[in-house]
N, C-alpha and C positions, 0 to 999 in steps of 0.2 A: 504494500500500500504506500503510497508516494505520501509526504511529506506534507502537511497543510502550508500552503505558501503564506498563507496571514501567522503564520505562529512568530510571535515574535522574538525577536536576534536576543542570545542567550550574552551576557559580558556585563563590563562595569557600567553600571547606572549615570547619566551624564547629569550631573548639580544643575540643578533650577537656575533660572539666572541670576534670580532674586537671592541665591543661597552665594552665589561666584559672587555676586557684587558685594554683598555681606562680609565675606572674607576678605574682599577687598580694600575695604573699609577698613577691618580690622588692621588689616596690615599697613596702611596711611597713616593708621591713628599710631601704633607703635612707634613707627618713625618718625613724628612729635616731637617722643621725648629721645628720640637717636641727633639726627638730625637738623641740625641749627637752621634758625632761619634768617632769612638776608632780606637787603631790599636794595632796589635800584632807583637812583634818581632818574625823573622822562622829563621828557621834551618832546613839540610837536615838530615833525616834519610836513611842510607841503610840496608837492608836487602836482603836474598837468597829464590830466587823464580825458580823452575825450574832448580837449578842449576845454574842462573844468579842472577848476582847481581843486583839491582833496587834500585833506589833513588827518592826519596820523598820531596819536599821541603813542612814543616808543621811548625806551628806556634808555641809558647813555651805560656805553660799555663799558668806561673806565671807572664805574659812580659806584658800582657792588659793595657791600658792607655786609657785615652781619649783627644783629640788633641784637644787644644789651637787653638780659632780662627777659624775656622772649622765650626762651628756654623752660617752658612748664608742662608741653605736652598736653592733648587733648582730653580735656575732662570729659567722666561720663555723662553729664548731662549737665545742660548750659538753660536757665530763666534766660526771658527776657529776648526771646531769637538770636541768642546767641548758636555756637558752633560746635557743641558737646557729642561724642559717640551719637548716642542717643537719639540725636537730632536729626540727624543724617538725610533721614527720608522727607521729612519738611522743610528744614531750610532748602534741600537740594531741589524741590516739587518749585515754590517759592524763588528762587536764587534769580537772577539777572532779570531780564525785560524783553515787553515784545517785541526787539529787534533780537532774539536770540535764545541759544539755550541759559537755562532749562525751561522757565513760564512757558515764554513765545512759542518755542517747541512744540510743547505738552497742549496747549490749547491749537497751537496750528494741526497738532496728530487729531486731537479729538475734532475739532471741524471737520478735516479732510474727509476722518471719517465718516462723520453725521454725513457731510453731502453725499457721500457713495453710496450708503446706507439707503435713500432716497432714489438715489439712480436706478440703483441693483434691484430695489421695490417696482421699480416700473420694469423688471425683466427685459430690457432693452440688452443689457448684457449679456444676460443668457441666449434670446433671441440670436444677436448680431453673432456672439460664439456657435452657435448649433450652424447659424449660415453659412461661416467662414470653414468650420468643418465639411459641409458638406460640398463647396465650390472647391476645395485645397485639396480634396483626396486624391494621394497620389505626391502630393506637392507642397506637403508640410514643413519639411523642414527647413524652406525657405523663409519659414518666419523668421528663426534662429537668427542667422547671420543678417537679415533685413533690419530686424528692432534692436540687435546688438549696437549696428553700428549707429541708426540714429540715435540711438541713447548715450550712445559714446562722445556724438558731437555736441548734442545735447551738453555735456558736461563739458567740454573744451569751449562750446563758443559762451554760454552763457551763464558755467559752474552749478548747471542740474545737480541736483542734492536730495533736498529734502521731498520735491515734486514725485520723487522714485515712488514714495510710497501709496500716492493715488494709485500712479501707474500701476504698481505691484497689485493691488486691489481687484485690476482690470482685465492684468494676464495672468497672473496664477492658473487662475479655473479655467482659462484658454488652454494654457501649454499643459496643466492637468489631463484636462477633457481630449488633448489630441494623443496624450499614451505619455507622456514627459514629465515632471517632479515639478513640486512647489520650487524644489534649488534653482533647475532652470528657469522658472518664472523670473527670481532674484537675480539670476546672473545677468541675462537678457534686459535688468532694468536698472538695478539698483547700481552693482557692479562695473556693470557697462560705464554708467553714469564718473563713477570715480576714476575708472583708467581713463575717462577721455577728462575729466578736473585734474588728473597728475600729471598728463603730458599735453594739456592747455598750451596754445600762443596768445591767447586772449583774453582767457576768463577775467571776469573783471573783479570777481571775490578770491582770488588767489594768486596768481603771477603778477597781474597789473599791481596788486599793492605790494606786493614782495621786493619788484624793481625797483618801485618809487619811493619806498622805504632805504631799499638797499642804494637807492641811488644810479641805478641804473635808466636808461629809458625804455620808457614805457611800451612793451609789446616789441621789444628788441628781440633778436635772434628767434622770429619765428619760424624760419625754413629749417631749423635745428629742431625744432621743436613740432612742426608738420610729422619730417619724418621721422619721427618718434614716436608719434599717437597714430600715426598710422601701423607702424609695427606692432604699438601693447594692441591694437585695438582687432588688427590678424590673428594676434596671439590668441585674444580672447574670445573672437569668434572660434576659433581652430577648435582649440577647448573646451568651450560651451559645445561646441558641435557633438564630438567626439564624445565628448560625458554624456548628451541630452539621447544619441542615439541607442548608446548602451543602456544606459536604464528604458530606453523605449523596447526595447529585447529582451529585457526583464527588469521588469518595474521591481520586482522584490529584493532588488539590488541594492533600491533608493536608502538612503537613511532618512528621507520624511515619508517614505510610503503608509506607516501608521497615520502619520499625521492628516497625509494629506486624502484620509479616506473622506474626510468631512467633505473637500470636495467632488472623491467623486460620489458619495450620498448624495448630494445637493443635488447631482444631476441626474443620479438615479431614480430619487423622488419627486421629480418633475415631467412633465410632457417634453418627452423629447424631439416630437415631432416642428419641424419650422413654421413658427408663425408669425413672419417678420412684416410688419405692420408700419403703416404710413407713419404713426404717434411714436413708433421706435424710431425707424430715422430719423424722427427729429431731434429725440432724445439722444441720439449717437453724434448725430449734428452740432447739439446744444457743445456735448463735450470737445471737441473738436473745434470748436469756434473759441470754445474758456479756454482750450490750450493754445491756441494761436494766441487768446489774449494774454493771457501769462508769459509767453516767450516775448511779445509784443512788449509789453511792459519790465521785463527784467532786462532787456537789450536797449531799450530808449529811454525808458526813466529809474532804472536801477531798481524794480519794486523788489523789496525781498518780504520775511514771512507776514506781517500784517496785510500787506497787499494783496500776498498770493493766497495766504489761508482766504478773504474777504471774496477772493473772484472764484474761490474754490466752492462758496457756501452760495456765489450767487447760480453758478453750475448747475448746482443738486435744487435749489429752488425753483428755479425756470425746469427741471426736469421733473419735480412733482407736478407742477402745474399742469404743463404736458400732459403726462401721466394722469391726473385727474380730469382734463378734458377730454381724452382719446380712453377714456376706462382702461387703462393698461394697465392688465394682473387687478383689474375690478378695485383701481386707486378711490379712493375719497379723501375730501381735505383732512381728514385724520390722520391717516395713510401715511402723509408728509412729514407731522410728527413725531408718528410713533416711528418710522422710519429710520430717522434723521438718530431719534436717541438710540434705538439698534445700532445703527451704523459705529457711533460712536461709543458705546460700550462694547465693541467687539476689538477697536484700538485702545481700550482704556491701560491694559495690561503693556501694552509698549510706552504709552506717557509717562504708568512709574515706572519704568525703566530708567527713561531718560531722566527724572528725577533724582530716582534714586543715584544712577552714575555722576549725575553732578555733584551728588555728597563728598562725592572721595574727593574734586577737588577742593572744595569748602574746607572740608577737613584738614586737608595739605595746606591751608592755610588763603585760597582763591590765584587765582589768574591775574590779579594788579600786581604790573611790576614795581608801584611803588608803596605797595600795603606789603608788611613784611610776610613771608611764607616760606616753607619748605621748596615750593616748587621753584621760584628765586635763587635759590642754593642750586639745588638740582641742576637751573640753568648754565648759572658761573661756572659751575665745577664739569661744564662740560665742554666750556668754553677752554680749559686748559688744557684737555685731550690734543690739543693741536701742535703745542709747543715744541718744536724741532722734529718736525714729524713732516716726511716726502711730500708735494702738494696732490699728486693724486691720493693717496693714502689718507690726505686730511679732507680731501673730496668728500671720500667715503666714510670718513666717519662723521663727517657734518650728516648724512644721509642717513647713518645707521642714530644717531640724535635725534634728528626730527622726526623719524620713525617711533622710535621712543616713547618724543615726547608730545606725539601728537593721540597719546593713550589720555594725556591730560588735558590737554586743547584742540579740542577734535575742530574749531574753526575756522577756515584756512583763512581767513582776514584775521582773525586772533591771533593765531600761530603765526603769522606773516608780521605783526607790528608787536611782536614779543618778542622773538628770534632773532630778525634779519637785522636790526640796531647792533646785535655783537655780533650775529655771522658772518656778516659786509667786512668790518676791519680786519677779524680773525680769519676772514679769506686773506686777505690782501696781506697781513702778517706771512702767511705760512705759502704764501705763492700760489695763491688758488684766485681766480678770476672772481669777481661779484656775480657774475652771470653765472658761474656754476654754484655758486652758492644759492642763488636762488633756484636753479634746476635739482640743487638736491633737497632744496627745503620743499618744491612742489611736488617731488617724489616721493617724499620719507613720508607728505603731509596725506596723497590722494591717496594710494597702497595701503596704506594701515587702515584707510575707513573700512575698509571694505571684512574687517576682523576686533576692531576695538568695541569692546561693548561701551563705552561710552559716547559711540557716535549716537546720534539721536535717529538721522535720518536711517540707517540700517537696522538699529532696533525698530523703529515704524515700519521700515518695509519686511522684514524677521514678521512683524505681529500680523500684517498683512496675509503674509506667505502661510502661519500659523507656524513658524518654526520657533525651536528654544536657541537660544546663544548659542548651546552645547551643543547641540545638533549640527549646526552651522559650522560654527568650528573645525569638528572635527571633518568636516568636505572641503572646506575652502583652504585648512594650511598648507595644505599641498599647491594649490593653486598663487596662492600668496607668495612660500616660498620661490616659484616662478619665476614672478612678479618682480620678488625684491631681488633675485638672481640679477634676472636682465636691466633691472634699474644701475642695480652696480654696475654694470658693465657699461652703460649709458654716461651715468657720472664720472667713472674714474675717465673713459674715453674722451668724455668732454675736457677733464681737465688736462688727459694729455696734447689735445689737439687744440689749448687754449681760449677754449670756449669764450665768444666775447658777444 
């Protein structure tokens, strides 16, 4: 008698995420009382982007100290919102604004979702998936490498991010439903997204201010940087490919085939016969029009999360309506609301995520380089990794840094007006171009989202997909390692060939 192919894989149990970030924590908090903390003095730098002027507040390289008295380590629990063990999970829910993580985030995750929530009610998705199954047979895995790559560009010309996680909403149950994993959903959206934000000539949330910071101009060496996103971006169709086709040969291969039975439930529990309706195209329409409007607006007036979350909810509204005038899936104006809070309680569990991972920086003391913190230390002290060290050599370990430390500043404008203030000089000390020091700060910064549980926008698109961290993990470090392989080879080459 053969095997039940549902029984599930016999090994070590993979920690909740909520349990790794926990441990996480713990281990920040220790370092408290190891670990001195510093501070840098800033200054604003401005430079010209687009023709506008842009200012930067960055820290001065030579300014590092470490604070007197500081030294008392993380109590277990802090009155008054303060920063105590304890705390972790509210101040970090709480912590910065909504131009950012974590608030901004956590309510841009839960919108997103509400509006999808809304969409999906009007079965326009399901519809539009059942049709494209049944026009594509034969001719599937053309999607793969077709939404790789725009997603890829996506993220070079415009710095796609947090958008993935709509996306991810829209193809999961697609590439589901044609025999292929919730991972391939993620790869094809999320992923895609950050190799084409690490080997960007233009994003305006990551290289543009890295240069302008570092001093460099603005959107220099893009032909250097073309054929480079064009290579990760082969790479990572090649891959996707290659993986998407093997689990479509046997799905019981998947490490979310458990997971992702919810999907195909969903579609087993449905009329799977096509009944794609005038009221659904428009609804496909509707979406299609908000994404033009979103790139329109992130490319000509710089909108990021309050603007995008607000055109994301006006999306899903204009789709109920729809949906209640065309009776789709027998909508009523009720429909819209209960909808919209579904939707959003099905992302609630990736919000605290991203909450919660913000604790750890809280804890280390926050991201201001001139409020004293652990993470300040961390920085200095890796600034001296350089000191008589080969300049390809100190290429690479500027890249193996920003890789690091972009566990703790998963922002690529953050980590660009943190960093690049002491990686610009400490280039130029150790005989390393500025230009490759921002090519390896855009490396170390876009390649780790794609594995750090503290990115926001991967935990949304994870909660989308319904997958756990650990789950994730364990598919993607092989592909990572890749990833950071060929970056190396990219940076030390740059610095040999004097990258400018």
């Amino acid at each position: 008698m053969e095997k039940d192919q549902r029984e599930p894989k016999k090994g070590i149990t993979v920690p909740h995420t909520y349990v790794i970030i926990f441990f996480v924590v713990v281990l920040a908090a220790v370092l408290t009382y190891v670990v001195p903390a510093g501070v840098f003095e800033t200054k604003e730098v401005t430079y010209e982007k687009g023709g506008e002027t842009q200012t930067e507040t960055v820290l001065v390289p030579d300014s590092f100290s470490y604070v007197e008295g500081e030294q008392e380590g993380t109590s277990l629990f802090e009155p008054g919102g303060g920063a105590g063990f304890l705390n972790y999970v509210f101040e970090g829910l709480v912590s910065g604004s909504k131009w950012g993580s974590a608030v901004g985030v956590i309510a841009f995750i839960i919108i997103v979702g509400g509006a999808f929530g809304i969409i999906i009610r009007t079965r326009a998705i399901e519809e539009g998936i059942l049709s494209v199954i049944d026009k594509t047979k034969g001719k599937e895995g053309l999607i793969i490498p077709i939404l790789f790559f725009l997603f890829s560009l996506g993220g070079a010309v415009f710095g796609m991010g947090e958008e993935a996680i709509a996306f991810a909403m829209i193809l999961v149950p697609l590439v589901v439903a044609l025999g292929y994993d919730a991972i391939t959903g993620v790869m094809i959206t999320y992923v895609a997204t950050q190799i084409g934000f690490a080997t960007s000539w233009m994003n305006p949330f990551g290289v543009a201010i890295a240069q302008g910071v570092a001093g460099v101009p603005v959107f220099s060496g893009a032909p250097f940087r073309i054929a480079m996103w064009a290579f990760f971006t082969l790479l990572g169709i090649a891959y996707t490919w290659w993986y998407a086709n093997k689990i479509r040969k046997q799905p019981t291969r998947s490490l979310s085939y458990q997971s992702d039975e919810y999907f195909r439930e969903d579609f087993k529990s449905k009329d799977l016969d096509v009944h794609f309706k005038t009221g659904h195209i428009l609804v496909l329409l509707t979406v299609l029009a908000g994404i033009a409007w979103i790139i329109w607006g992130v490319v000509e007036h710089a909108y990021y999360i309050p603007e995008i979350a607000s055109q994301f909810f006006t999306m899903g509204l204009v789709a109920g309506i729809i949906g209640v005038i065309f009776k789709l899936n027998n909508m009523r104006v009720n429909d819209i609301a209960d909808a919209f809070a579904s939707g959003a309680k099905d992302l609630l569990p990736a919000a605290l995520v991203v909450g919660m991972a913000q604790g750890i920086v809280i804890i280390l003391g926050g991201d201001n380089p001139a409020e004293p913190s652990i993470l300040n230390t961390v920085l200095y002290g890796a600034g001296q990794l350089f000191d008589g060290v080969a300049p390809a050599i100190s290429a690479w370990f500027m890249y193996v840094f920003q890789t690091v430390f972009n566990f703790f500043v998963v922002s690529g404008s953050g980590q660009a007006a943190l960093t690049m203030p002491l990686m610009a000089p400490l280039a130029e000390l150790a005989g390393v171009t500025k230009q490759v020091a921002v090519l390896a700060f855009q490396l170390g910064d876009g390649f780790a989202n794609i594995i750090v549980p503290t990115s926001a926008a991967l935990m949304g698109s994870l909660g989308a997909a319904r997958l756990e961290w650990g789950t994730w993990f364990k598919f993607v470090i092989k592909f990572f390692v890749v990833l950071f392989i060929g970056g190396s080879l990219f940076v030390i080459g740059a610095s040999l060939l004097n990258f400018v």
